[in-house]
Structure formats: structure tokens, C-alpha cells
N, C-alpha and C positions, 0 to 999 in steps of 0.2 A: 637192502639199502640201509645204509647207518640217517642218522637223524640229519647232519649235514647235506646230505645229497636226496634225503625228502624234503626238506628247507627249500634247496634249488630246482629243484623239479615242480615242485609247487607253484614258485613265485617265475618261473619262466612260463608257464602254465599261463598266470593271472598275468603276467605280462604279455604275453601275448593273445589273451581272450580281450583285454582293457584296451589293446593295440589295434587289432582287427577294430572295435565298437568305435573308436574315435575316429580312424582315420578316413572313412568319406565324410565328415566334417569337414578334417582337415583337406583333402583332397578337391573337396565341393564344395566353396562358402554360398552361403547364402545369395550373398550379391552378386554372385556370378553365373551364368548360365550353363547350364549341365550340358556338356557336349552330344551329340549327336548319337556317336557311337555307343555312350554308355545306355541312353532313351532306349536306342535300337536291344542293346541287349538286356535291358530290363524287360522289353515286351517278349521276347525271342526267348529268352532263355528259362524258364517256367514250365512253357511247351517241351523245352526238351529235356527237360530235368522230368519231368511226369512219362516224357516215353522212355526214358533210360529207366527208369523205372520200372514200366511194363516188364523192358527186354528184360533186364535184370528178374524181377518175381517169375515169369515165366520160361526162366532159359534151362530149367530142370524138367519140364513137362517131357511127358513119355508122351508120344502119340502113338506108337509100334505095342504101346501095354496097355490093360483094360484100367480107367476108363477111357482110355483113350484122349484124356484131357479135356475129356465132358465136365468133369467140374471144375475146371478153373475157364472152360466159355464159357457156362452156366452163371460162375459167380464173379466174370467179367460182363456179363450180360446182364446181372442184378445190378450191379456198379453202373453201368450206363443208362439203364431204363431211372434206378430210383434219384442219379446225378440230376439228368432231364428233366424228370418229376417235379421233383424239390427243389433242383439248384443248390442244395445241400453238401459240401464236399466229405463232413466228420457224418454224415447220416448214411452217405450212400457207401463211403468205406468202410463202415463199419457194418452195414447190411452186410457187402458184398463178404468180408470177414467171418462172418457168423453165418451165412451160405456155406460157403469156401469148407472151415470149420465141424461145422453139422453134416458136409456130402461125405468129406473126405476121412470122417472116424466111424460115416456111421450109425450117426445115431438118430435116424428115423427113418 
């Protein structure tokens, strides 16, 4: 890409990041009442962004090869015990990471 069309790519970029930020402003004033729908999927949609997730990190597990996907229960079973624990979301993923990590190279 010549300097002119990383000029545009850039500022279509920042255009569109400045774009996205502004417009539930724009979309929602203040003085006005946020509709129904949108409440409904603010609570909704978190839940399913977290299990699309799961499927997603887990849709390479071998269960038919050793270990059988004992370590991603294992260090999906750290994740839920130490979430529980502490209510922690950056404490218990990052446990569960560093389980996950240490089963699956090895090193103890």
C-alpha cells in the first residue's frame, strides 16, 4: 500500500471506531427511555457471548486421544470452583490459564 491509501485506511479506521463510540448517544438520549428490547439484550447477551466462547476454546478437544480432555475439564473445573470462590472474573481465568498451560506442556 502507497502512503495515500494508508492515509485512507487509517482515517476509515478512526472513522469508524469514533462512529461505533458515539452513536448509542446518539441513538439513546439521556432523556429518553431505553427501550425494552435493548434492556432485554444487554442482560441476555453476555450469557451468550461467555458460552460462545466455551464452544469456541473447546471445539478442538480430542476426546477419542489421551488425555482425553482431562485437562481442559480440569482447568474448566479450576475456572468454576475459583469464579465461585472469589467472584473473581481476571483471578479465576487466569488460574484456569495457568492450569490449562502447566497440564498441557507438562511441566509438573
Amino acid at each position: 500500500m502507497n502512503n495515500s491509501q494508508m492515509l485512507i485506511t487509517v482515517s476509515m479506521m478512526v472513522f469508524g471506531t469514533v462512529f461505533t463510540r458515539f452513536l448509542p448517544f446518539l441513538a439513546f438520549p439521556e432523556h429518553k427511555p431505553i427501550p425494552k428490547i435493548i434492556t432485554y439484550l444487554g442482560q441476555r447477551l453476555p450469557y451468550a457471548a461467555m458460552g460462545m466462547l466455551v464452544v469456541y476454546a473447546l471445539k478442538d478437544t480430542k476426546l477419542t486421544e489421551s488425555p482425553f480432555g482431562l485437562v481442559e475439564l480440569f482447568s474448566l473445573s479450576v475456572i468454576a470452583i475459583i469464579h465461585h470462590w472469589k467472584n473473581n472474573t481476571l483471578l479465576s481465568i487466569a488460574s484456569g490459564v495457568i492450569v490449562y498451560l502447566t497440564l498441557i506442556n507438562g511441566w509438573i
